[in-house]
C-alpha positions in Angstrom: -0.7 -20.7 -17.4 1.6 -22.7 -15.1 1.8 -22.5 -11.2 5.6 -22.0 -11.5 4.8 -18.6 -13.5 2.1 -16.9 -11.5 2.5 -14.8 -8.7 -0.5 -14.0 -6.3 -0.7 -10.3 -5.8 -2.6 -9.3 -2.3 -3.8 -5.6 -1.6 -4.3 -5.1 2.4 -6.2 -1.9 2.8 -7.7 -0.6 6.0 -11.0 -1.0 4.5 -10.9 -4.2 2.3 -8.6 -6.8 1.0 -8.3 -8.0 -2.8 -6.3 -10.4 -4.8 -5.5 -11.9 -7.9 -3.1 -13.7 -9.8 -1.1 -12.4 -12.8 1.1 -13.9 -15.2 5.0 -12.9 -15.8 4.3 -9.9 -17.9 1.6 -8.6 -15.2 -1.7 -9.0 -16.8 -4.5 -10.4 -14.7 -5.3 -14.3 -15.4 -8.1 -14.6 -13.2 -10.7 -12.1 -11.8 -9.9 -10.1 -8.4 -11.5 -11.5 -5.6 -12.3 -9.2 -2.6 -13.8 -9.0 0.9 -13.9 -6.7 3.3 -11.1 -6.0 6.0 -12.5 -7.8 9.2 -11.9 -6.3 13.1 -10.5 -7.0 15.2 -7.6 -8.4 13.4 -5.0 -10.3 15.1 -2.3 -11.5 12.8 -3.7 -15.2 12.7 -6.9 -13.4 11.6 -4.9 -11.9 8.2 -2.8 -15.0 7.2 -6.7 -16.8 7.5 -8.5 -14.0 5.1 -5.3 -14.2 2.8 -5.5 -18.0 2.3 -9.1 -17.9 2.1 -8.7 -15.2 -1.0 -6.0 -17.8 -2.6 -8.5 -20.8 -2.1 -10.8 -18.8 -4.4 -8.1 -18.3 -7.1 -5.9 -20.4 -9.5 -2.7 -21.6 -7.5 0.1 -19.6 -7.7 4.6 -20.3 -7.0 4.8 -17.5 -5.3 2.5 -14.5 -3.7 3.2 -11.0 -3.0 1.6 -9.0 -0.1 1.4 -5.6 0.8 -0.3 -4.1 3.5 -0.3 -0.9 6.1 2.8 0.3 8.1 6.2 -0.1 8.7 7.7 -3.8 8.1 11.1 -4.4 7.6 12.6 -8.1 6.1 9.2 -9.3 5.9 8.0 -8.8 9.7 5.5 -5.7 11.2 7.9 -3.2 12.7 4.0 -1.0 13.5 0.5 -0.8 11.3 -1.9 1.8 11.7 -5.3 0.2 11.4 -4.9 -3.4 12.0 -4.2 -2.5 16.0 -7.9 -1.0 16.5 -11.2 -2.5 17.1 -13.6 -1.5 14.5 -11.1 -0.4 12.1 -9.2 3.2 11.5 -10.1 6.0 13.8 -11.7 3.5 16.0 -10.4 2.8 19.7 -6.6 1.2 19.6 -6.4 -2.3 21.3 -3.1 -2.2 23.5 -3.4 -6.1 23.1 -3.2 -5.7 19.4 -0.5 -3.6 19.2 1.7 -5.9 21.2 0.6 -9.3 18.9 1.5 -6.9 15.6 4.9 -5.9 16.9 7.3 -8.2 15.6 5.0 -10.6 13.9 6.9 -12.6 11.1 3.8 -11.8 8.7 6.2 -13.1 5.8 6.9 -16.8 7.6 3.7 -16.9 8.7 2.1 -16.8 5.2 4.5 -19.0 3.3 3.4 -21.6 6.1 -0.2 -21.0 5.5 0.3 -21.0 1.5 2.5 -23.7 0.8 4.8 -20.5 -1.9 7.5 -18.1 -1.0 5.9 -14.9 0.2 7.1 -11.4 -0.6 5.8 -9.0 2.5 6.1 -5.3 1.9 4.5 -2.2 2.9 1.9 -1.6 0.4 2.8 1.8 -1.3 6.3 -0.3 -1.8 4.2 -3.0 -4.0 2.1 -0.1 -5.2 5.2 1.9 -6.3 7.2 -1.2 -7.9 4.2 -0.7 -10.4 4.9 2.5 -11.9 8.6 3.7 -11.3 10.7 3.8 -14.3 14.0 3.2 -12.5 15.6 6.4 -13.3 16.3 8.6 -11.0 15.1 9.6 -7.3 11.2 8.7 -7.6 8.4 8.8 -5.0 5.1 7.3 -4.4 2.3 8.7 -2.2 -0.8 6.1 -2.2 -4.1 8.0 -1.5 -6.6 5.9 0.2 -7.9 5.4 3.9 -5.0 7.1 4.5 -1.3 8.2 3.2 1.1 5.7 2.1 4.7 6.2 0.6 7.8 4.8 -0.6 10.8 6.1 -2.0 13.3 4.8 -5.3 16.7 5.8 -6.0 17.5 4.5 -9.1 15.3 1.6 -9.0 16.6 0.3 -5.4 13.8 0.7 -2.8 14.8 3.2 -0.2 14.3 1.9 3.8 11.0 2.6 4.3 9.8 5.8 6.3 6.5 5.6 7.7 5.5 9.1 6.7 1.9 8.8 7.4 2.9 8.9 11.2 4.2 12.2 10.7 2.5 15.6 11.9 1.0 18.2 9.4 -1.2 20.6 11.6 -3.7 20.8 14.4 -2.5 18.2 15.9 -3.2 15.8 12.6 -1.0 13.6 11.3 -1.2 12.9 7.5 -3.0 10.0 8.0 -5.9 12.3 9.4 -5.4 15.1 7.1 -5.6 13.4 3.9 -7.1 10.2 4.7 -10.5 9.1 3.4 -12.4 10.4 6.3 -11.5 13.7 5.5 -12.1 13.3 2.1 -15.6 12.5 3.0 -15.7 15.3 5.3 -14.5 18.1 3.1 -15.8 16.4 -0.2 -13.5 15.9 -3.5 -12.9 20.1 -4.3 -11.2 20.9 -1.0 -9.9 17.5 -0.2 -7.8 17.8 -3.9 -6.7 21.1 -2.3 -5.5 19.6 0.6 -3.8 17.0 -1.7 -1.7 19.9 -3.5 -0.6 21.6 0.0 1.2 18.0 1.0 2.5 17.5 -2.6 4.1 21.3 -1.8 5.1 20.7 1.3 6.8 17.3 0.4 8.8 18.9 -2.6 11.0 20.9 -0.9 12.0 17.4 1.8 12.6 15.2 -1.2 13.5 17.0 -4.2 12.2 13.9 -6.2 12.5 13.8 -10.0 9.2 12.2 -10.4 6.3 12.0 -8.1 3.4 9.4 -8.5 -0.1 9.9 -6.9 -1.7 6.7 -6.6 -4.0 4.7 -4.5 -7.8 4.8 -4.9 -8.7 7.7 -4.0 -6.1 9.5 -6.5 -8.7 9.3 -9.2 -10.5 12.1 -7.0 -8.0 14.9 -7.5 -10.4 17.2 -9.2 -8.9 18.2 -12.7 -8.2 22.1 -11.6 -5.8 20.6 -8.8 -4.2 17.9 -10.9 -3.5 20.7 -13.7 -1.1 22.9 -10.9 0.8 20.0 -9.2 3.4 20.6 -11.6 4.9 18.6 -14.3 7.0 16.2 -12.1 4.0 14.8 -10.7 1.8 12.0 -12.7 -1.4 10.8 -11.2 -1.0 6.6 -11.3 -4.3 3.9 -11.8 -4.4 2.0 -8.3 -4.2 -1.2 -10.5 -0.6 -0.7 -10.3 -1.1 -2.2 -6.6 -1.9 -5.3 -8.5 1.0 -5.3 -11.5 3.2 -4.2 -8.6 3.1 -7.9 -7.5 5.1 -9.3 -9.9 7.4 -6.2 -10.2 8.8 -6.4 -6.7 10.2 -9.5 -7.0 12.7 -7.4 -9.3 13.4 -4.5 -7.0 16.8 -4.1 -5.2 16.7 -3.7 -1.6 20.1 -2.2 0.1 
């Protein structure tokens, strides 16, 4: 396989980052390589675990990156976990927040891995993995907490950071659906929970298809995943990885 033709694919969760490098059709030429997220986590902290990943990989001519929250043209608009201590639902570091805001996360990787960089949300990356092009489709990623993007006939809609938004009790979806409740409620209840925001979302988007991904969508017990209705398909969270490559092709307005 040839530099020029590889892309390095990087998945930046709240709990743990992973990478690998694929080929032009997508399939994996080298095994992931993971480690866990590490707080606090200044920017400068990120492009360092990143690079360290792509030092344990084949090189690469170019690298795609997705990770929590809103960015916009490559640089952090806001990200949920990556501004607290000890990770998420742990205490928010007003110092954090301010180095995040703004932060050129695209220029600063290309400068720490020598390849042009593509910097997206993650559910953006995770979504350029599974849509079909056609249509108005959605993706809602499942994992420490809610992630989503948004195609209209393949172009990637301006990103809406929906995970921000409130449900009830106070909660945001972030808390409602996240992995801590999931762990809370356990899989039966937390699926159920899953099908109330799948309902709830319907009727705001009016999507033609809607993919549950992430990893925690293979936990949507069978009984729920047999009543979210036929527009909705439940998506491996390896399309994170294939997503890589596919981004490069999406259109942006």
């Amino acid at each position: 396989m040839e530099e020029a033709g590889a892309t390095l694919a990087v998945d930046c969760g709240g709990g743990g980052i992973k990478a690998s490098v694929l080929d032009a059709a997508g399939t994996m030429h080298a095994q992931p390589v993971r480690t866990a997220t590490p707080y606090p986590l200044p920017p400068e902290r990120l492009v360092r675990t990143v690079a360290d990943l792509a030092g344990r990989l084949p090189p690469a001519g170019r690298a795609t990156v997705g990770m929590p929250g809103m960015l916009r043209h490559g640089v952090v608009v806001a990200t949920p976990h990556y501004v607290t201590r000890s990770g998420p639902r742990t205490k928010v570091l007003p110092e954090l927040v301010q180095r995040w805001s703004g932060f050129d996360i695209r220029r600063a990787l290309e400068g720490a891995l020598g390849v042009p960089v593509l910097a997206l949300n993650d559910a953006e990356i995770h979504g350029a993995g599974v849509v079909a092009g056609a249509g108005l489709e959605m993706i809602v990623t499942l994992g420490t907490g809610l992630g989503n993007a948004v195609f209209d006939g393949g172009t990637l809609a301006p990103h809406v950071e929906l995970s921000q938004g409130p449900v009830r009790w106070g909660l945001t979806y972030d808390d409602y659906i996240g992995e801590h409740e999931r762990l809370r409620l356990g899989d039966a209840q937390w699926s159920r929970r899953v099908r109330k925001v799948v309902e709830g979302l319907r009727p705001m988007y009016l999507w033609d298809r809607l993919y549950l991904g992430g990893g925690n969508s293979r936990r949507i017990s069978p009984q729920v995943q047999g009543r979210l209705g036929d527009d909705v398909v439940v998506v491996p969270n390896s399309a994170g990885i294939v997503g890589g490559v596919r981004a490069w092709e999406l259109r942006v307005p």
